[in-house]
N, CA, C and O atoms as a GROMACS GRO file, in nm:
protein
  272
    1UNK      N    1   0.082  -0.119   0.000
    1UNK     CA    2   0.000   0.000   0.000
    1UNK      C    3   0.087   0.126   0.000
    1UNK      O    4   0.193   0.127   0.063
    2UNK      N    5   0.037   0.247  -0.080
    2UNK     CA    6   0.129   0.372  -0.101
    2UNK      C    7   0.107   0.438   0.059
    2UNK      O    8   0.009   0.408   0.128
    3UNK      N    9   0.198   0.519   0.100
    3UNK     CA   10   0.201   0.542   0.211
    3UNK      C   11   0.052   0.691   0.252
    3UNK      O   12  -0.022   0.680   0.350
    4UNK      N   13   0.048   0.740   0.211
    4UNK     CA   14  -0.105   0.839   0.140
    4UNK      C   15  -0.217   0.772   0.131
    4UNK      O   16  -0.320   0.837   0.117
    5UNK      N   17  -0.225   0.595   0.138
    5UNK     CA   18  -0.306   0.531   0.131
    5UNK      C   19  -0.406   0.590   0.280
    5UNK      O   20  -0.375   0.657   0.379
    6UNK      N   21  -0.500   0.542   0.246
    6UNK     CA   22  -0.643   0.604   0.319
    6UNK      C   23  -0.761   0.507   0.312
    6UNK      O   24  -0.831   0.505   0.211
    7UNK      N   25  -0.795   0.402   0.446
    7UNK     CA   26  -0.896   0.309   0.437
    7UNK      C   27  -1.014   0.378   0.401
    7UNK      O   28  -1.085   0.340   0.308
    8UNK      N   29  -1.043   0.493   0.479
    8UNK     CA   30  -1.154   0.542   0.495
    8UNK      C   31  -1.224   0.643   0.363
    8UNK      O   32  -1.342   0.668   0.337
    9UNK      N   33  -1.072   0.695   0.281
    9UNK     CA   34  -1.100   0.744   0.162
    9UNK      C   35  -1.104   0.631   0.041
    9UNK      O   36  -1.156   0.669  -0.064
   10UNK      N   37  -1.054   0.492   0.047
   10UNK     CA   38  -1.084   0.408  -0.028
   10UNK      C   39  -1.258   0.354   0.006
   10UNK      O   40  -1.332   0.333  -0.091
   11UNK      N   41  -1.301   0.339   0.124
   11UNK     CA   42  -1.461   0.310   0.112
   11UNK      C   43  -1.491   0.415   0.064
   11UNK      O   44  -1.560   0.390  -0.035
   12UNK      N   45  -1.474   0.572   0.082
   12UNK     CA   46  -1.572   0.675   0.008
   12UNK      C   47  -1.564   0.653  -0.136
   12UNK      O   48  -1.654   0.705  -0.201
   13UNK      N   49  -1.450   0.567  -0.219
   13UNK     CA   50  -1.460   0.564  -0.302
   13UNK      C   51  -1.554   0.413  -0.433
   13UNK      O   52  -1.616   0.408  -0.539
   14UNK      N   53  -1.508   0.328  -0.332
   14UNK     CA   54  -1.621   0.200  -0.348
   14UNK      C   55  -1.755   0.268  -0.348
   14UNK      O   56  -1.833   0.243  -0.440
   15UNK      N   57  -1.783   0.337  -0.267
   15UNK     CA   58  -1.908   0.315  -0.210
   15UNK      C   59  -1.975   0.444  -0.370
   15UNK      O   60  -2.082   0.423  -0.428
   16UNK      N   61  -1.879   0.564  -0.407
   16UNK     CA   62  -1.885   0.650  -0.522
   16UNK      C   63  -1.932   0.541  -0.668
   16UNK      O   64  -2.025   0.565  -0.744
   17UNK      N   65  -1.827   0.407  -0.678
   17UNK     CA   66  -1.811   0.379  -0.743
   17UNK      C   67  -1.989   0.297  -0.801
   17UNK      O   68  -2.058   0.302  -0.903
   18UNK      N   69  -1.999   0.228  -0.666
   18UNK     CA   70  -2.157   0.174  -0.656
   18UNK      C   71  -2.256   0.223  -0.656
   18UNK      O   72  -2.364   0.168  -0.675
   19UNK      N   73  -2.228   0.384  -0.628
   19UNK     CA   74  -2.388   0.453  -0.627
   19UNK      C   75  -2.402   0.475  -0.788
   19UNK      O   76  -2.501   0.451  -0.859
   20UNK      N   77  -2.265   0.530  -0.830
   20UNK     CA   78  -2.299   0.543  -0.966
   20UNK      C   79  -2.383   0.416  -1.083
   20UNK      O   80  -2.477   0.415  -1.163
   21UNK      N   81  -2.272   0.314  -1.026
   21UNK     CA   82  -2.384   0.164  -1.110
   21UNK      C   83  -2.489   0.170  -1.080
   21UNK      O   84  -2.573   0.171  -1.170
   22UNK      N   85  -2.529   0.177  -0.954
   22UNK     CA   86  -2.642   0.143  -0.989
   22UNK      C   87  -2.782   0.259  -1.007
   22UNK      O   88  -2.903   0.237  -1.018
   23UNK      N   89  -2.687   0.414  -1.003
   23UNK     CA   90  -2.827   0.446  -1.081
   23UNK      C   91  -2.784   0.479  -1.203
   23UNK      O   92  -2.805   0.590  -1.252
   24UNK      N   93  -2.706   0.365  -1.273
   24UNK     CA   94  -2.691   0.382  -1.434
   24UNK      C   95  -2.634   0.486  -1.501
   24UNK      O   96  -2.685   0.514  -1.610
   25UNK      N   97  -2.519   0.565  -1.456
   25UNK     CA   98  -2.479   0.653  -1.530
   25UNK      C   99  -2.381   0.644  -1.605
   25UNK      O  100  -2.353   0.733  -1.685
   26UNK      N  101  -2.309   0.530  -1.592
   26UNK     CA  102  -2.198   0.448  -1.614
   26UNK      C  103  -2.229   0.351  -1.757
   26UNK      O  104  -2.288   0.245  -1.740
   27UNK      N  105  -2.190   0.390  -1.888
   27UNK     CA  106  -2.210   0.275  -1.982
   27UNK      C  107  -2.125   0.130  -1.957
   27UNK      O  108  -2.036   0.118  -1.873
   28UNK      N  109  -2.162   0.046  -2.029
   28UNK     CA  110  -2.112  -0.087  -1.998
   28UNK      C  111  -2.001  -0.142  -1.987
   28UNK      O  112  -1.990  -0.249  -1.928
   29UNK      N  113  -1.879  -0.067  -2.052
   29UNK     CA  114  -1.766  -0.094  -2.035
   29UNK      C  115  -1.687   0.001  -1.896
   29UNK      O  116  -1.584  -0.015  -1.830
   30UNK      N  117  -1.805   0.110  -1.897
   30UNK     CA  118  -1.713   0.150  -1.758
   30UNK      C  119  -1.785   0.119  -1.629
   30UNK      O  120  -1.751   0.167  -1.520
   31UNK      N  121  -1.890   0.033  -1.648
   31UNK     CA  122  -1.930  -0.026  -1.526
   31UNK      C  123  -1.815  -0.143  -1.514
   31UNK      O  124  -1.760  -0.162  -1.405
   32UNK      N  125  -1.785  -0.214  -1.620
   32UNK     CA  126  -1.680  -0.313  -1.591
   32UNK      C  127  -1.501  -0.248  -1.552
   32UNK      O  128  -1.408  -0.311  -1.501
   33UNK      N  129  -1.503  -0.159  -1.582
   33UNK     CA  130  -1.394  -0.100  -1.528
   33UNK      C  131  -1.379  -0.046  -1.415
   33UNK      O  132  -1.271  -0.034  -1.358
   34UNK      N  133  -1.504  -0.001  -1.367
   34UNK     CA  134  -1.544   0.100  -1.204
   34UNK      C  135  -1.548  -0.036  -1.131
   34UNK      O  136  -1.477  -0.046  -1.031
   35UNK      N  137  -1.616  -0.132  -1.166
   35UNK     CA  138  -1.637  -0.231  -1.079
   35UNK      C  139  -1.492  -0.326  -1.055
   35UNK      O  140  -1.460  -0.365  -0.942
   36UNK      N  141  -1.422  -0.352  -1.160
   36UNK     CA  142  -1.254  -0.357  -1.128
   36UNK      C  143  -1.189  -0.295  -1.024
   36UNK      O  144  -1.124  -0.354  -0.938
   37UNK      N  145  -1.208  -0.175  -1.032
   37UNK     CA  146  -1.139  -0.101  -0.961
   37UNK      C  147  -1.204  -0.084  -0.802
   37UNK      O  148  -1.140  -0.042  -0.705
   38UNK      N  149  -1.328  -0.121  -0.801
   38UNK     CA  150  -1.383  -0.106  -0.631
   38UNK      C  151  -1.333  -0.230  -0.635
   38UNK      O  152  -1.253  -0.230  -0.542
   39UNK      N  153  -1.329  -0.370  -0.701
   39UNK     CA  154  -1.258  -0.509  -0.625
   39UNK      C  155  -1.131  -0.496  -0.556
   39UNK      O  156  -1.109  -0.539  -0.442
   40UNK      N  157  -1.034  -0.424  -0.645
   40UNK     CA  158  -0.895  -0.378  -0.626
   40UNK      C  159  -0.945  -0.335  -0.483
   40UNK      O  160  -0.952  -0.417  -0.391
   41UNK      N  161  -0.979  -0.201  -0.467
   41UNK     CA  162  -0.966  -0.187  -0.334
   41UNK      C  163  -1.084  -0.208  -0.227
   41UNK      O  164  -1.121  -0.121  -0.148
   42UNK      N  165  -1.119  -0.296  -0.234
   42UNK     CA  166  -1.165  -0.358  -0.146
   42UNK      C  167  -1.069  -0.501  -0.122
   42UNK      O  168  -1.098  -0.579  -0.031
   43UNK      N  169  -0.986  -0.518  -0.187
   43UNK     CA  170  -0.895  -0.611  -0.151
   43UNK      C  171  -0.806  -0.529  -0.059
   43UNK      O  172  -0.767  -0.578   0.047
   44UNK      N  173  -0.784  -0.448  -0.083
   44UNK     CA  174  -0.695  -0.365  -0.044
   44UNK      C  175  -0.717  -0.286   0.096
   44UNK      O  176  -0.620  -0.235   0.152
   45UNK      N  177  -0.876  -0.274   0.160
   45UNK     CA  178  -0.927  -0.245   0.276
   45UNK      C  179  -0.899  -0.383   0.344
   45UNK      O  180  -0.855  -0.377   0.459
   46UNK      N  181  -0.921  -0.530   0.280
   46UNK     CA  182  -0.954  -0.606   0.361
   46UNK      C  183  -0.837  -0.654   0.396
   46UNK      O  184  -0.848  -0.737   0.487
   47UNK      N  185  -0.672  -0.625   0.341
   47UNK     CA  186  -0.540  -0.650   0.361
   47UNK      C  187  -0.537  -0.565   0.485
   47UNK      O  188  -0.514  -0.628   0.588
   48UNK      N  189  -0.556  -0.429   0.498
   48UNK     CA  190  -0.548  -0.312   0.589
   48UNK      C  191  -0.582  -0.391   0.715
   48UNK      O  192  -0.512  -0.409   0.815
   49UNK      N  193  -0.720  -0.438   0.683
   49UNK     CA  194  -0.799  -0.465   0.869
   49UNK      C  195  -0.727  -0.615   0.875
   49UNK      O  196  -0.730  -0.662   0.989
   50UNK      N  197  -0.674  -0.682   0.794
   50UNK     CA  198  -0.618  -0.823   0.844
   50UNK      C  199  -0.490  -0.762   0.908
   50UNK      O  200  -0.439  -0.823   1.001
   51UNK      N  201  -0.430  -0.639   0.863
   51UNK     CA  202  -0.264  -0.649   0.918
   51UNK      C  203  -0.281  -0.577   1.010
   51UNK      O  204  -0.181  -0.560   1.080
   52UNK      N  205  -0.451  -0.479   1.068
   52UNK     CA  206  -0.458  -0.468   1.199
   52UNK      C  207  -0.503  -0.555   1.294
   52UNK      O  208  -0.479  -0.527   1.412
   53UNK      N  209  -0.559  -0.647   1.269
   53UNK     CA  210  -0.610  -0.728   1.351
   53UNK      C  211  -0.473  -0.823   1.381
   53UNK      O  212  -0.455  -0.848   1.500
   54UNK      N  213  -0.409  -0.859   1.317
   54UNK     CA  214  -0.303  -0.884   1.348
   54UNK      C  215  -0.205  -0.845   1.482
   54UNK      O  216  -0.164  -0.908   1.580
   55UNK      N  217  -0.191  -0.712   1.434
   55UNK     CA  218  -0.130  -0.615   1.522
   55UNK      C  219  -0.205  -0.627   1.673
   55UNK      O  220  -0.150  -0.651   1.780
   56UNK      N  221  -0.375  -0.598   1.644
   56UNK     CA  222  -0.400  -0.576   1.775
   56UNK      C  223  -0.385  -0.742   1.842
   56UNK      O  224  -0.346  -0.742   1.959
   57UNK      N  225  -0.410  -0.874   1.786
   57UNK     CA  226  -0.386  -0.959   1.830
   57UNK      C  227  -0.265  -0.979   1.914
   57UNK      O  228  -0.252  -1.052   2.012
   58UNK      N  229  -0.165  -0.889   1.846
   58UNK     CA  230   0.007  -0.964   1.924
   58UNK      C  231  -0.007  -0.841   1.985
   58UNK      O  232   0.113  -0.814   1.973
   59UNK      N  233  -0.055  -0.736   2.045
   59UNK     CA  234  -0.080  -0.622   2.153
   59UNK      C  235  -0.180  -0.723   2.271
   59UNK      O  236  -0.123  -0.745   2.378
   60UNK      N  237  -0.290  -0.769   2.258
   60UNK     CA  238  -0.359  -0.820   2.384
   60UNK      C  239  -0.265  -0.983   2.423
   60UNK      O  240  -0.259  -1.031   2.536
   61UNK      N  241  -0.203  -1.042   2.303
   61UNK     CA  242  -0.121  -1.134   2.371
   61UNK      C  243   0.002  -1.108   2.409
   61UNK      O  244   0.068  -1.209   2.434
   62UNK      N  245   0.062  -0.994   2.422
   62UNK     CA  246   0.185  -0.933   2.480
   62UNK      C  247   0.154  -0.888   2.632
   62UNK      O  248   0.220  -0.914   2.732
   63UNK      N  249   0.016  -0.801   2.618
   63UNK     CA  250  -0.071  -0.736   2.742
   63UNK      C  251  -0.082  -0.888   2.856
   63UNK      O  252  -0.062  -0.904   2.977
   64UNK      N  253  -0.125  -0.979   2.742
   64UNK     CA  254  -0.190  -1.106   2.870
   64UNK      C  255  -0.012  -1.216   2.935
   64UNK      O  256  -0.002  -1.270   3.046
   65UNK      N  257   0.071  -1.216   2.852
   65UNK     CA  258   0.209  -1.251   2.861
   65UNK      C  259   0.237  -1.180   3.008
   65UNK      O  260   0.267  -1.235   3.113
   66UNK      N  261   0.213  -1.015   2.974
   66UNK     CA  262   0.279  -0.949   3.086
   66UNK      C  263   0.218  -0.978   3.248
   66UNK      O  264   0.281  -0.988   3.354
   67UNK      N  265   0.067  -0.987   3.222
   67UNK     CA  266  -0.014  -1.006   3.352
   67UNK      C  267   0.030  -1.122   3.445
   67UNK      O  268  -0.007  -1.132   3.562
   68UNK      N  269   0.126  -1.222   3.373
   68UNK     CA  270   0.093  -1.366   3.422
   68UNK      C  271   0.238  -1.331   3.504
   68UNK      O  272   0.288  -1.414   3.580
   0.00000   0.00000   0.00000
């Protein structure tokens, strides 16, 4: 991910990409191209929350390590 990357500005942009399909403003080849491009990043949100969940995972098992 570019470092400028932005979860929250990549859903505003999925979500741009879907309102437009579906109220049809989009001809057929650039619904297949808009819709490319929300897969892309929505792969790309769901990399984000796996490498935080990650993170917060080895934070509460570091936290529970320390308690014992």
């Amino acid at each position: 991910m570019k470092k400028n990357w932005n979860y929250e500005t990549k859903i505003e942009e999925i979500e741009t990409i879907i309102s437009r399909i579906e109220a049809g403003e989009l001809q057929l080849e650039e619904v297949f191209e808009e819709f490319g491009a929300a897969v892309k990043s929505l792969r790309e949100c769901e990399n984000f929350l796996q490498q935080r969940q990650q993170q917060v995972d080895l934070m509460i098992e570091t936290l529970q390590d320390s308690e014992q």
